[in-house]
LOKE-372576 format. One record per residue (C-alpha): x, y, z negated; residue in one letter; residue number from 1. Coordinates in pm, whole numbers. Each point is the difference from the previous one (the first is absolute). Layout:
marlum xx = X, yy = Y, zz = Z, residu = a, num = NUM $
...
***
This chain:
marlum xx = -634, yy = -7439, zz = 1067, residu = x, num = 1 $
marlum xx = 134, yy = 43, zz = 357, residu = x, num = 2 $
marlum xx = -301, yy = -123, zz = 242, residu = x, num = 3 $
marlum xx = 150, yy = 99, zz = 311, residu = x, num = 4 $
marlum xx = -172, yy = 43, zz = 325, residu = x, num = 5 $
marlum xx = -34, yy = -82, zz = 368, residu = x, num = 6 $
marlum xx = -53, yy = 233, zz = 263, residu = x, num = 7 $
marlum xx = -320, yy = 70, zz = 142, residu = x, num = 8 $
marlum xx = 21, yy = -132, zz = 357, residu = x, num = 9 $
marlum xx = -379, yy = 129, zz = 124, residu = x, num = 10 $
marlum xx = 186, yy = 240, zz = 205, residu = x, num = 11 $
marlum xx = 300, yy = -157, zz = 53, residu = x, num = 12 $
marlum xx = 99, yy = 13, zz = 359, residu = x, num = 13 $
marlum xx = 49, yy = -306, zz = 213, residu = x, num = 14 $
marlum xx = 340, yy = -221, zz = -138, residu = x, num = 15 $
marlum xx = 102, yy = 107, zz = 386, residu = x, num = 16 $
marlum xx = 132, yy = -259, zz = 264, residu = x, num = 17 $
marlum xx = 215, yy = -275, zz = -102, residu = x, num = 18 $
marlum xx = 141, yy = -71, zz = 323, residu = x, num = 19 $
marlum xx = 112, yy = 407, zz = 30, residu = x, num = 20 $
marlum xx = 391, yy = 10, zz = 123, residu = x, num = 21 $
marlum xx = 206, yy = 208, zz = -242, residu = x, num = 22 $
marlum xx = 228, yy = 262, zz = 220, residu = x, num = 23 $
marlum xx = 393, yy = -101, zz = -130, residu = x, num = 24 $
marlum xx = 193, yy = 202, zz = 261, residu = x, num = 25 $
marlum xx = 168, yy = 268, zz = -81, residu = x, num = 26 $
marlum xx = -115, yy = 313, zz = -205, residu = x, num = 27 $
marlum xx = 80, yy = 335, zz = -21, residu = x, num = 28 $
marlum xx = 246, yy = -72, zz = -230, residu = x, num = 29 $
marlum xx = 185, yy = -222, zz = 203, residu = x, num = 30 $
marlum xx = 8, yy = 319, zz = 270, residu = x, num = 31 $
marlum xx = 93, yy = 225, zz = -291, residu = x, num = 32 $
marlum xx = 307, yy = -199, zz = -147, residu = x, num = 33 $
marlum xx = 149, yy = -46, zz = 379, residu = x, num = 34 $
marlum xx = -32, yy = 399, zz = 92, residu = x, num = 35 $
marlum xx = 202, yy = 49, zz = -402, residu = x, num = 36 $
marlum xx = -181, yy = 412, zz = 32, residu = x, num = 37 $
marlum xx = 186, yy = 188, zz = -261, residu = x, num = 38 $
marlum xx = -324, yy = 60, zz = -224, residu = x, num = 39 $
marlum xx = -10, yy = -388, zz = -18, residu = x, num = 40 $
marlum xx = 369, yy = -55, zz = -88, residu = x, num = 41 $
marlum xx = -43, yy = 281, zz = -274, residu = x, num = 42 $
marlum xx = -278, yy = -198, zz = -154, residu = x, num = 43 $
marlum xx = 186, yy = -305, zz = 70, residu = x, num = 44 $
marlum xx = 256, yy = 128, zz = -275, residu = x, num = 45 $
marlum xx = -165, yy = 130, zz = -202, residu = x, num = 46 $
marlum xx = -205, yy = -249, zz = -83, residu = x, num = 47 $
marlum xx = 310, yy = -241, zz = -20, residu = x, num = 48 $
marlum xx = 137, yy = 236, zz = -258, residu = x, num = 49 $
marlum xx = -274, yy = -36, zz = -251, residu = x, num = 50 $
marlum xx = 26, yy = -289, zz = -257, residu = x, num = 51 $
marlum xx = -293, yy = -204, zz = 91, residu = x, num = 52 $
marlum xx = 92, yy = -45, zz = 342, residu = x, num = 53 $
marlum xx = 342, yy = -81, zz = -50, residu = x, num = 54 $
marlum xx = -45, yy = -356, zz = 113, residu = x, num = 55 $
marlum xx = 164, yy = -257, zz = 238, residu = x, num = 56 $
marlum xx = -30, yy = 51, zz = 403, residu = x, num = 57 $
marlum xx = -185, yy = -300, zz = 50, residu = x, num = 58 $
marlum xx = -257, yy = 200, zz = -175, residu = x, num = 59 $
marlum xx = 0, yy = 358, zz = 111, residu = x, num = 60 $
marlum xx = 142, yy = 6, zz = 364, residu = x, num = 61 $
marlum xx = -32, yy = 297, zz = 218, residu = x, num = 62 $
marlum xx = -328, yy = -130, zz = 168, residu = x, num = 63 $
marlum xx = -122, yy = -32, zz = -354, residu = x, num = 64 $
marlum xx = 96, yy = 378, zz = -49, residu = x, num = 65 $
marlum xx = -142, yy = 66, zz = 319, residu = x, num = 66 $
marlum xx = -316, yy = -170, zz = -124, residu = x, num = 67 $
marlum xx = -15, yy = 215, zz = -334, residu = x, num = 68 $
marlum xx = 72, yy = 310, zz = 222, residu = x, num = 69 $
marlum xx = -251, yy = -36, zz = 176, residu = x, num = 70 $
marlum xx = -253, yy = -48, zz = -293, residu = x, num = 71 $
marlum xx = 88, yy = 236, zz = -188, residu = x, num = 72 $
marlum xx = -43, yy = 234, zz = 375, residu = x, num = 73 $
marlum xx = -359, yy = -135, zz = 18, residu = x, num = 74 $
marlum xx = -74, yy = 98, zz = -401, residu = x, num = 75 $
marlum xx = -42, yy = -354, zz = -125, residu = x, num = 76 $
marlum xx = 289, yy = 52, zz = -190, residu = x, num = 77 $
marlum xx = 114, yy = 333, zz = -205, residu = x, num = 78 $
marlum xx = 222, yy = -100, zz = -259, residu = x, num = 79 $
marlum xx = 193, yy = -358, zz = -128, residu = x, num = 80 $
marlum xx = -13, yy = -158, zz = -321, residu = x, num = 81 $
marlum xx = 186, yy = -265, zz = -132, residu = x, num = 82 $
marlum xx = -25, yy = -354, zz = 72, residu = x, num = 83 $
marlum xx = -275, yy = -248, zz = -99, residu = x, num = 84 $
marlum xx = 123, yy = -293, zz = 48, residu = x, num = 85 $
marlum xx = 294, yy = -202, zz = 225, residu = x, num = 86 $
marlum xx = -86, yy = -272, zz = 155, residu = x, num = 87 $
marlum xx = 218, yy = -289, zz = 265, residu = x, num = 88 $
marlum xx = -212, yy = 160, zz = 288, residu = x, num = 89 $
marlum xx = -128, yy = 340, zz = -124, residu = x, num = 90 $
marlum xx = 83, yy = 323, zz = -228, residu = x, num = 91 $
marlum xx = -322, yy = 182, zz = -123, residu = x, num = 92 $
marlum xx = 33, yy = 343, zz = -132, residu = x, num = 93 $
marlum xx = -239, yy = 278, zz = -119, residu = x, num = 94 $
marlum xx = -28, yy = 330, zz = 211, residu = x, num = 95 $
marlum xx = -197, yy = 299, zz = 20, residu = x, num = 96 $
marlum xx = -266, yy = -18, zz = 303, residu = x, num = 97 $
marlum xx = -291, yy = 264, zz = 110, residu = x, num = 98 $
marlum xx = -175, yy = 173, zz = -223, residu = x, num = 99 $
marlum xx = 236, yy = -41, zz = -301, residu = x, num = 100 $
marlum xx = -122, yy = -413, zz = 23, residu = x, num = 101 $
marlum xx = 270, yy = -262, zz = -130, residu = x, num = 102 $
marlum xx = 62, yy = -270, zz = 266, residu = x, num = 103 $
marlum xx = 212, yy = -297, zz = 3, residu = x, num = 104 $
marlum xx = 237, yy = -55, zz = 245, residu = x, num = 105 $
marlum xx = 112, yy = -348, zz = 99, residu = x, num = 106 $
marlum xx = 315, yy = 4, zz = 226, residu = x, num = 107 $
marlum xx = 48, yy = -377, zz = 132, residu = x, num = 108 $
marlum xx = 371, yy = -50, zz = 86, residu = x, num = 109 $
marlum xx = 50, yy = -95, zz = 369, residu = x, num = 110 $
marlum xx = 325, yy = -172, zz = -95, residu = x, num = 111 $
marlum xx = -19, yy = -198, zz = -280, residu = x, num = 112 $
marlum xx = -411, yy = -90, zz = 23, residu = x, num = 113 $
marlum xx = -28, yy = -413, zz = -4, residu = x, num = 114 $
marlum xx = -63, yy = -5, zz = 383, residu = x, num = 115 $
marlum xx = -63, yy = -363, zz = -2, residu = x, num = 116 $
marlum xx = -256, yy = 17, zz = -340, residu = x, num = 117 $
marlum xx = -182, yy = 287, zz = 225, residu = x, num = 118 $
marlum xx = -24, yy = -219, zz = 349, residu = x, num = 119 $
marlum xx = -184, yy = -272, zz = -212, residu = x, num = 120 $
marlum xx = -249, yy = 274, zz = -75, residu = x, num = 121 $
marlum xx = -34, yy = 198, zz = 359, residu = x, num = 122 $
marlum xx = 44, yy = -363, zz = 212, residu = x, num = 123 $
marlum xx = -323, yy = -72, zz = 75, residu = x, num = 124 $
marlum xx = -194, yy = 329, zz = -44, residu = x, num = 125 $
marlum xx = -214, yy = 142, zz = 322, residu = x, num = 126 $
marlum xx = 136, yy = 332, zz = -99, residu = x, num = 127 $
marlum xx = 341, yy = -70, zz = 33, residu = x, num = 128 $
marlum xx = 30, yy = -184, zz = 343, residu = x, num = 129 $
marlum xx = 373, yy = 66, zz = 168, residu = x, num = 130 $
marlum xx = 186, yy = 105, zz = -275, residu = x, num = 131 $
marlum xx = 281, yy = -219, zz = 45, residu = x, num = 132 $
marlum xx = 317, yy = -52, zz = -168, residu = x, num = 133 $
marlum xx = 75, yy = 357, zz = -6, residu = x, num = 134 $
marlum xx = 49, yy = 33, zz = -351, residu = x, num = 135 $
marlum xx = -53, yy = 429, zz = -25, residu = x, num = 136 $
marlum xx = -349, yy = -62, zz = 191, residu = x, num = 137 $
marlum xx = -86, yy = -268, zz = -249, residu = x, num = 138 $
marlum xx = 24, yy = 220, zz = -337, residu = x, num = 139 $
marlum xx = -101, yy = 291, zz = 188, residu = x, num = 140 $
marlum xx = -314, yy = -243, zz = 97, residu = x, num = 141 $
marlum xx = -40, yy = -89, zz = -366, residu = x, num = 142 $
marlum xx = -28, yy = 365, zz = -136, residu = x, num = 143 $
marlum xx = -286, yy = 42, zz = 236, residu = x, num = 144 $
marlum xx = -152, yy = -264, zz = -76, residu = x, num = 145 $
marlum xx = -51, yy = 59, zz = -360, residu = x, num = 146 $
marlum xx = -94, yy = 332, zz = 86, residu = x, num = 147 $
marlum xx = -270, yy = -179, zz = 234, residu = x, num = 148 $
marlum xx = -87, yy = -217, zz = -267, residu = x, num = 149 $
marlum xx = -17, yy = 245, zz = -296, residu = x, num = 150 $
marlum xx = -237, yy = 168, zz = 255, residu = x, num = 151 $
marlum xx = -224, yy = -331, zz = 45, residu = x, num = 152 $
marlum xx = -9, yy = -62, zz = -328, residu = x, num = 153 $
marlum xx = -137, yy = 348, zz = -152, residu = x, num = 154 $
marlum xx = -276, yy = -51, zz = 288, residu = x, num = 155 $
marlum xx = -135, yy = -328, zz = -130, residu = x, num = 156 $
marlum xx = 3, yy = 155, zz = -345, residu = x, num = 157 $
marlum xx = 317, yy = -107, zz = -169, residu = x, num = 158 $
marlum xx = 209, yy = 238, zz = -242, residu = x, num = 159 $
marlum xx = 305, yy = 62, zz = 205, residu = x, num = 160 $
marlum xx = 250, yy = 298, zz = -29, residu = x, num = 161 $
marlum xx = -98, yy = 225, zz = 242, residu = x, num = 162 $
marlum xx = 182, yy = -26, zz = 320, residu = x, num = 163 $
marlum xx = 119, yy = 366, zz = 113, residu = x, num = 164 $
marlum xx = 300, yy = -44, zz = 261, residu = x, num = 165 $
marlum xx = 187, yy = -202, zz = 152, residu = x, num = 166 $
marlum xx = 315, yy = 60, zz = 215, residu = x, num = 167 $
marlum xx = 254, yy = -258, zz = 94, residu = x, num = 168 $
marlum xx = 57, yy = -176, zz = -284, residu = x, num = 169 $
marlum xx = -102, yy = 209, zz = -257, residu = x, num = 170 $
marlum xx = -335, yy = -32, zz = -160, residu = x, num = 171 $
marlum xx = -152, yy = 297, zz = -167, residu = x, num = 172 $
marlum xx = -314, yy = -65, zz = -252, residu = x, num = 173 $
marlum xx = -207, yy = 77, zz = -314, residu = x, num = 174 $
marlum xx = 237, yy = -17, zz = -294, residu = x, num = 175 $
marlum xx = -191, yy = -209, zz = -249, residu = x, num = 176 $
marlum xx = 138, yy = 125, zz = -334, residu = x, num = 177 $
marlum xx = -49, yy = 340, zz = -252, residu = x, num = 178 $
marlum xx = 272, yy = 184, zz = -103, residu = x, num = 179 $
marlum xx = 115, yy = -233, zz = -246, residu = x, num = 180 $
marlum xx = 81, yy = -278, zz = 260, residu = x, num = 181 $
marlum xx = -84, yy = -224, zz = 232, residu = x, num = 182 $
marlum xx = -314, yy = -184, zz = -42, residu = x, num = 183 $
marlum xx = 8, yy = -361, zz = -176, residu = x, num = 184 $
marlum xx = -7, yy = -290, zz = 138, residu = x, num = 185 $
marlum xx = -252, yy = -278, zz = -107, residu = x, num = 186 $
marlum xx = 286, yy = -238, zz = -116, residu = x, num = 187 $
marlum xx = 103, yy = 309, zz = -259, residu = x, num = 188 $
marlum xx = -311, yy = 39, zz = -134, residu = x, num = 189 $
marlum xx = -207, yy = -76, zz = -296, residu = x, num = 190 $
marlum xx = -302, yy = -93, zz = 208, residu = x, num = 191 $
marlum xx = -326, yy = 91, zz = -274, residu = x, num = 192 $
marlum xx = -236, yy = -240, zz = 234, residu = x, num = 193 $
marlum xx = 136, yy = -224, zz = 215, residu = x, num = 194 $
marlum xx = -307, yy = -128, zz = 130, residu = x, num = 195 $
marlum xx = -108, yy = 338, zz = 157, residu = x, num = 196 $
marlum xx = 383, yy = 71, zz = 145, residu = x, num = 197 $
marlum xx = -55, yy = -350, zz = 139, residu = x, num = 198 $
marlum xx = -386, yy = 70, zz = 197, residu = x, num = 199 $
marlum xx = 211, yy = 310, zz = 135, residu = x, num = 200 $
marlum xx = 257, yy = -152, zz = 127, residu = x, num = 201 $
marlum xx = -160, yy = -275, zz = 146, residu = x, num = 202 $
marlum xx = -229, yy = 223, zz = 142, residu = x, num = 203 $
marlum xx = 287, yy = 209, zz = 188, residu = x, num = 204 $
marlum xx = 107, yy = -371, zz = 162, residu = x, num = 205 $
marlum xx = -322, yy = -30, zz = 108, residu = x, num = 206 $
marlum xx = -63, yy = 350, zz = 168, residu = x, num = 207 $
marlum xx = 382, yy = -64, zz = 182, residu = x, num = 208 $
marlum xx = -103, yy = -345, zz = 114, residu = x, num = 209 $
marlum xx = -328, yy = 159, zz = 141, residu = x, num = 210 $
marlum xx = 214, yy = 291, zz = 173, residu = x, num = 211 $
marlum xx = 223, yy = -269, zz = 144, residu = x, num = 212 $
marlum xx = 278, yy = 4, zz = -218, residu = x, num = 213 $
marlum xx = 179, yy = -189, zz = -225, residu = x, num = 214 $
marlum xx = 269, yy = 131, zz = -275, residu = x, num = 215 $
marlum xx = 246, yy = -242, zz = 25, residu = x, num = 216 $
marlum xx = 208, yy = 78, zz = -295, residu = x, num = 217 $
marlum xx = -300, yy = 72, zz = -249, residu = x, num = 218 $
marlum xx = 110, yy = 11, zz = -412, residu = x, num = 219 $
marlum xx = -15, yy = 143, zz = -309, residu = x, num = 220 $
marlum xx = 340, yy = 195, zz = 131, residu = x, num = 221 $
marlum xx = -209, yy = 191, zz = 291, residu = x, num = 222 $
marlum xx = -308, yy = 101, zz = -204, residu = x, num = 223 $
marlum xx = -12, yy = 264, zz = -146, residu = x, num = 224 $
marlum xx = -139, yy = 223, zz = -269, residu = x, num = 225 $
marlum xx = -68, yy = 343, zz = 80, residu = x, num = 226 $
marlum xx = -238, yy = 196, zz = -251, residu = x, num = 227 $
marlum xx = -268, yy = -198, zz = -63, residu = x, num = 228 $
marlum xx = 23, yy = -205, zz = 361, residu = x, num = 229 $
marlum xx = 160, yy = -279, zz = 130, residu = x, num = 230 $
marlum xx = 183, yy = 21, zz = 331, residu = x, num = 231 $
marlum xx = 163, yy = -198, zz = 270, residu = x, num = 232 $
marlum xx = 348, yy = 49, zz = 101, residu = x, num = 233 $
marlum xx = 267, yy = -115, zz = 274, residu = x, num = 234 $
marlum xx = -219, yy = -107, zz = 269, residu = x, num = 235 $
marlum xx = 311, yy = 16, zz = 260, residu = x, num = 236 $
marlum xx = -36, yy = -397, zz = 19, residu = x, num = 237 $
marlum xx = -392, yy = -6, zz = 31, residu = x, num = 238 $
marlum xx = -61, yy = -187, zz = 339, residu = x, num = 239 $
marlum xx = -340, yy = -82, zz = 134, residu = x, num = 240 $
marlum xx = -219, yy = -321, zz = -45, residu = x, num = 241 $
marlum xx = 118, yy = -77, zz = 334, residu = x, num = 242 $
marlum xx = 345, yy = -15, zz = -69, residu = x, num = 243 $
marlum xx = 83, yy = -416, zz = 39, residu = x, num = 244 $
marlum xx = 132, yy = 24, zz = -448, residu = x, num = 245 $
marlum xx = -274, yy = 204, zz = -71, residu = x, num = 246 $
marlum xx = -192, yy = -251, zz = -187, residu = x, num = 247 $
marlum xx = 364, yy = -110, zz = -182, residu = x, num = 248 $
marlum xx = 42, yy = 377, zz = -102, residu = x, num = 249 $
marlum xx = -389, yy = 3, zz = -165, residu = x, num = 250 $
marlum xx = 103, yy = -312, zz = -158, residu = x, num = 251 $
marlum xx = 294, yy = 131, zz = -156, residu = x, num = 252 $
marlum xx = -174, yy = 316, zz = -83, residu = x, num = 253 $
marlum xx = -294, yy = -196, zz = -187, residu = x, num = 254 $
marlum xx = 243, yy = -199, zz = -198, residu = x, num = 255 $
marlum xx = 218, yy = 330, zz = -121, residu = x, num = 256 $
marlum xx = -312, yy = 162, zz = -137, residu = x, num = 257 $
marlum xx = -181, yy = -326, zz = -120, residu = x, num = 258 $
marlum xx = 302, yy = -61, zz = -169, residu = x, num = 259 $
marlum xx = 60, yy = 356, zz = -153, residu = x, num = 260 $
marlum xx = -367, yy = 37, zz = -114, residu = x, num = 261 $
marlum xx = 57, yy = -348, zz = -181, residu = x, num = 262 $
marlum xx = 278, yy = 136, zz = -192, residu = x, num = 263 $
marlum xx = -229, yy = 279, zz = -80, residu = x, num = 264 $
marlum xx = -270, yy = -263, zz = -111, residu = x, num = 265 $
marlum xx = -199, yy = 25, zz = 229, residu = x, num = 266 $
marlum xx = -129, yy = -343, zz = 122, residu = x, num = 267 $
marlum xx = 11, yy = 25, zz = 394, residu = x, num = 268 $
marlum xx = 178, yy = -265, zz = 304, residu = x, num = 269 $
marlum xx = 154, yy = 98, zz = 283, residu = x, num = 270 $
marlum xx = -246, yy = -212, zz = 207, residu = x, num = 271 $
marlum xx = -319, yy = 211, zz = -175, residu = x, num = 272 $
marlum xx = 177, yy = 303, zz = 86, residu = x, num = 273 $
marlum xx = 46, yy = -126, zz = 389, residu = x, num = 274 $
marlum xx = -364, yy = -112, zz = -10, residu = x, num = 275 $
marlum xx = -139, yy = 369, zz = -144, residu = x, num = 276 $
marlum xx = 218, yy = 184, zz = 284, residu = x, num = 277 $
marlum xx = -113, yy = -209, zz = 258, residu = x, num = 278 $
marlum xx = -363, yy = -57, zz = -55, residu = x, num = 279 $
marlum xx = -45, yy = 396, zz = 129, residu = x, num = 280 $
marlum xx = 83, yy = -185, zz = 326, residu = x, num = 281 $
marlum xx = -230, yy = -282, zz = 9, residu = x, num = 282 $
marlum xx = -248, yy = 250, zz = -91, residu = x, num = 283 $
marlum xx = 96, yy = 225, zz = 296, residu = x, num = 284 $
marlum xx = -14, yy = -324, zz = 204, residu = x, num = 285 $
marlum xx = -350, yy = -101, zz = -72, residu = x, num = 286 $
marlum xx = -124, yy = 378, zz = 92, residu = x, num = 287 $
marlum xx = 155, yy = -41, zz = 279, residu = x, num = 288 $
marlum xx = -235, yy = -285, zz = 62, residu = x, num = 289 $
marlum xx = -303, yy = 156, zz = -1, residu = x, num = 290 $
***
């Protein structure tokens, strides 16, 4: 019987400042793909020549190539995989990182990425102030923020994939998965107790709500079981409790997993789920009191 786990947060750093500005401008990469060296258009081809990556522009353009170039020159990458999954905004795909490690990477597509769906999420979050309409600097944004955010969450104690890089808009991170694939998600499996899966994940809403932060997109579809754990995924929408829908996004978030649990039968409401998360703030409140 799987009883899962939360991490131990007794030496958890501080969930950091949620007013920090993210740097979007441009990145080495961006340098890289203008100067077109000839060690970067001879990776540039040969990566296009493997099966994997033979894929649409809007995916892999030559700042995206210039942004695996210059991952796999700083050792976070060492050899590709195959693909993961394909999403409307992202591709993820295995790799090879340091020290023989397996590591996701998650290329968003600068493109084709729902830039309006994304501006509902960054609008509104201190981090992000003077984006604009510019529609690179927003996904560019994004990726850095859920690398920000995947950060944040593992330091308030939440099971996150590890973030590792992050350059332009590709996202490089633990690869939750064993050699026989990629790990489950909680809406594919046979969930032996419920009710512990439940005080986990629960839990995890709590510890983001205490860090500042707020899933926004929170479901059976982006938890996931890895071993014996249960882990958080896609945080690139998270925003902070001071964003003006944060309380909407919690809301929505409560009902998905009230409403998944349920199905599970488990006997939980949305509005005893919203109550549990937020009561860690009350009690912060009345500390502060004293």
């Amino acid at each position: 019987m799987s009883e899962y786990r939360l991490l131990d947060t007794d030496e958890a750093d501080s969930p950091g400042d949620e007013w920090e500005e993210v740097d979007v401008h441009d990145t080495e990469a961006d340098k890289i793909a203008r100067q077109r060296d000839r060690e970067f258009n001879e990776f540039r081809e040969r990566i296009k020549n493997t099966e994997q990556f033979k894929v649409e522009a809007s995916v892999f353009d030559d700042a995206t190539f210039a942004a695996l170039y210059k991952l796999v020159q700083d050792d976070y990458i060492v050899a590709f995989g195959g693909p993961i999954s394909t999403g409307k905004e992202a591709n993820v795909y295995t790799a090879l990182g340091a020290e023989d490690t397996e590591v996701a990477v998650k290329v968003y597509r600068i493109n084709a990425s729902d830039f309006t769906d994304m501006r509902g999420y960054l609008d509104g979050d201190p981090r992000f102030q003077g984006i604009g309409s510019d529609k690179k600097k927003v996904v560019l944004a994004w990726v850095r923020k859920e690398f920000a955010n995947l950060n944040r969450a593992r330091q308030a104690g939440v099971l996150v994939p590890e973030p590792i890089a992050v350059e332009r808009n590709v996202l490089v991170m633990e690869y939750l998965g064993t050699d026989e694939g990629r790990g489950k998600r909680l809406s594919e499996v046979n969930l032996e107790n419920p009710e512990t899966a439940y005080e986990v994940v629960r839990e995890y809403m709590r510890r983001l709500h205490g860090a500042g932060l707020v899933h926004g997109d929170l479901s059976e579809y982006n938890l996931i079981v890895h071993g014996d754990e249960i882990y958080v995924i896609d945080l690139g929408q998270a925003v902070t409790v001071h964003h003006p829908n944060a309380e909407e996004f919690l809301d929505r978030d409560c009902e998905n997993v009230a409403a998944f649990f349920g199905r599970q039968g488990h006997d939980v409401t949305a509005d005893e789920l919203k109550a549990y998360i937020l009561d860690q703030d009350d009690d912060e409140d009345e500390a502060d009191e004293f």
